[in-house]
C-alpha positions in Angstrom: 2.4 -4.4 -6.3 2.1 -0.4 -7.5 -0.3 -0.2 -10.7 -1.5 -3.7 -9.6 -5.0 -2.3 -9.2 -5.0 -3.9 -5.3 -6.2 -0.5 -3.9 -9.1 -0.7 -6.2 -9.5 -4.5 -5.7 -8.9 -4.2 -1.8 -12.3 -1.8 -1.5 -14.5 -4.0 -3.4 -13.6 -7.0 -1.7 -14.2 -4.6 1.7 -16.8 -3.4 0.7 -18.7 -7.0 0.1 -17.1 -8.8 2.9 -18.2 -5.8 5.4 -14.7 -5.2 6.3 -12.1 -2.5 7.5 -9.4 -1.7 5.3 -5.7 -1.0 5.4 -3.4 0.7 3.0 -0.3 -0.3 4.6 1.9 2.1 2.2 0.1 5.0 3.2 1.4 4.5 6.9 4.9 5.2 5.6 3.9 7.8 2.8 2.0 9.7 5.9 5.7 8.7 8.3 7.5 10.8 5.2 5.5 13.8 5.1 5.6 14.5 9.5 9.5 13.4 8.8 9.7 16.1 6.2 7.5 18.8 7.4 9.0 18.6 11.2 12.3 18.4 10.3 12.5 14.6 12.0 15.3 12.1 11.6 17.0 9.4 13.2 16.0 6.2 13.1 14.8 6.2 17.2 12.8 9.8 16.7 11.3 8.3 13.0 9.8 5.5 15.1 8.9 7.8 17.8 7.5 9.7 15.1 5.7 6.3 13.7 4.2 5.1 16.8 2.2 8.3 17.5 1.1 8.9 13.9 -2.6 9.9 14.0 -3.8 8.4 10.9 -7.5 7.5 9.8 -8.2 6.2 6.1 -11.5 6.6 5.1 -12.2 4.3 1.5 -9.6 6.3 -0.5 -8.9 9.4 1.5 -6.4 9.6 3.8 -6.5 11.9 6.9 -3.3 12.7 9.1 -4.3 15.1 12.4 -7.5 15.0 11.1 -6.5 17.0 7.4 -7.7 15.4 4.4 -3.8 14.7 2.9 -4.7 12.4 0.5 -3.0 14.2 -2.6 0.3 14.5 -1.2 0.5 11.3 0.4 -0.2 9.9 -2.6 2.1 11.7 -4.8 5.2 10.2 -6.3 7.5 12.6 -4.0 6.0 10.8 -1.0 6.3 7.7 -2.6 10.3 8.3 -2.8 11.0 9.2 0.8 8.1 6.6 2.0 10.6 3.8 0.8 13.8 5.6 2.7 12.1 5.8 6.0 10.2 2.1 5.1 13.8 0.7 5.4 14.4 1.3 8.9 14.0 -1.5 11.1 12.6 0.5 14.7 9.9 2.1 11.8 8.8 -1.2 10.7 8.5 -2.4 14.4 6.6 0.4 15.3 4.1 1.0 12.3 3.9 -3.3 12.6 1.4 -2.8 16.1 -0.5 0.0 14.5 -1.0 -2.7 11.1 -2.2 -5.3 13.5 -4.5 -3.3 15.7 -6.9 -2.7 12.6 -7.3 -6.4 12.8 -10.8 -6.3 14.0 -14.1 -7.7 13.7 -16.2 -8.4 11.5 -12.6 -8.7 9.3 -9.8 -6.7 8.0 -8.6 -6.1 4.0 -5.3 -5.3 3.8 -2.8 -4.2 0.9 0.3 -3.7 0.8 4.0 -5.2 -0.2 4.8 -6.6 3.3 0.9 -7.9 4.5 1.4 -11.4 3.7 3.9 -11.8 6.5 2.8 -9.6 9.0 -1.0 -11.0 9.3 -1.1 -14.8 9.8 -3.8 -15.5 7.0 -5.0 -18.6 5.2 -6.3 -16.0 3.1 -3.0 -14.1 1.1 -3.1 -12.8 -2.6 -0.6 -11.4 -4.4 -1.8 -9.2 -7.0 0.8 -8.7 -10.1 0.8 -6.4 -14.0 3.7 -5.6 -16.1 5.7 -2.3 -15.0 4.5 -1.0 -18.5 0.6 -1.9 -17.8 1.2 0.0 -14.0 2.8 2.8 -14.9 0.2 3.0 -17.9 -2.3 2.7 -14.9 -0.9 5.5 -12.3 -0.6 7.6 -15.5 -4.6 7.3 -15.6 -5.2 7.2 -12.0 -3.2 11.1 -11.8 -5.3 12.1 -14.5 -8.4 11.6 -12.5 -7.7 13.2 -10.0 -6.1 16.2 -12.4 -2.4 16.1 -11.6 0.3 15.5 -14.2 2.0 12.8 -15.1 4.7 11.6 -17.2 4.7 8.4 -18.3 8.3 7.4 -18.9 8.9 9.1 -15.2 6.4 6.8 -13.5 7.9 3.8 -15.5 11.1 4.2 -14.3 10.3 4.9 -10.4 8.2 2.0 -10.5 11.4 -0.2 -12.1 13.5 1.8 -9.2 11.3 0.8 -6.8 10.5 -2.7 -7.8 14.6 -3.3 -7.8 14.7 -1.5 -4.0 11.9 -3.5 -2.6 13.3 -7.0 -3.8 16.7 -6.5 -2.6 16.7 -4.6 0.4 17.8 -5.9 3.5 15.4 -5.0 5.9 12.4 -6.8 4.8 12.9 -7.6 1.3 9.6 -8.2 -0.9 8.7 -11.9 -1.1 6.0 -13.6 -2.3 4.4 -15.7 0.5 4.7 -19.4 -0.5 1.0 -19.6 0.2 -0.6 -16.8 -1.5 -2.2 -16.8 -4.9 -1.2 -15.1 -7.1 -3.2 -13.3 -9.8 -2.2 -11.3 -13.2 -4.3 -8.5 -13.3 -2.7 -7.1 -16.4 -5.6 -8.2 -18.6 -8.7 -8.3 -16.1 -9.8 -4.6 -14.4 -10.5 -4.4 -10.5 -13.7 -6.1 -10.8 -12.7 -9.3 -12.5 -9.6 -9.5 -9.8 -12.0 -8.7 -6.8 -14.4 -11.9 -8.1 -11.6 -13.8 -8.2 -10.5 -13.2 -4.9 -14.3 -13.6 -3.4 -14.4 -16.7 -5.1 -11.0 -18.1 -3.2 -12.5 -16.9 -0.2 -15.6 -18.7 -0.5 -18.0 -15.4 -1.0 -20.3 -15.1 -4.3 -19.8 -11.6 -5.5 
């Protein structure tokens, strides 16, 4: 979940296994900005929109038509109208084929609120924190990269968005009945990542 530290987590692991990785929220974060900046909506001309997105994700930075985006992908604005456009059904379908072509070898890393169902894994973890430790956590993670932040703000989109994401009705957040689960509020990104190696069989 947001604040979890998964994005931290997910390039560790990665980054020992030898794998690719996947931010599967950027995919809709990077659908949001070409929906805003080219004036497109609709559900059929969003997934249009979706299924020619030209998207490469290099570690942490995120490239759309070959521009380094990363800032306003990641920003809290994109973050709003990602879950809006996330809730369309032809949008899921379409971005779905681009999620599993990234499957390839030697492996894939994936993150994201939805990945447990989409890739057929013996392999699933979900990674969970308080609301108060993750919005503590974006706080830090906008400071780094020298935007403001307000906490209170952050606290109550991530409530928002916890509350959307669980009840929706297209594609509603579940935990997978066979992934593990692991509270990351007291343990940082290294801790979880061990964890996870350990599960999968890899000393880290």
């Amino acid at each position: 979940m947001t604040g979890s530290g998964k994005g931290t987590v997910r390039g560790i692991v990665a980054k020992k296994l030898g794998f690719n990785q996947l931010d599967s929220g950027v995919l809709y974060r990077a659908l949001a900005l070409v929906s805003i900046r080219k004036g497109i909506s609709g559900s059929q001309n969003l997934a249009a929109a979706a299924a020619c997105l030209h998207l490469k994700m290099v570690d942490h930075t995120v490239f759309l038509d070959g521009v380094d985006e990363t800032v306003i992908i990641r920003s809290d604005e994109m973050g709003k109208a990602a879950s809006i456009v996330a809730q369309i059904p032809e949008v899921r379908a379409a971005l779905r084929g681009f999620q599993l072509s990234m499957r390839t070898l030697p492996g894939l890393v994936a993150d994201g609120r939805d990945q447990g169902e989409i890739f057929d894994t013996r392999h699933r973890f979900f990674l969970e924190a308080s609301a108060e430790i993750r919005a503590k956590r974006r706080v830090e993670q906008f400071t780094r990269m020298d935007l403001s932040a307000d906490y209170e703000t952050i606290l109550a989109e991530i409530n928002r968005r916890d509350e959307s994401d669980f009840t929706r009705k297209v594609s509603p957040l579940k935990i997978h009945p066979r992934a593990w689960r692991i509270d990351t509020s007291n343990i940082n990104a290294e801790e979880t990542a061990e964890i996870i190696l350990a599960h999968y069989g890899k000393p880290f």
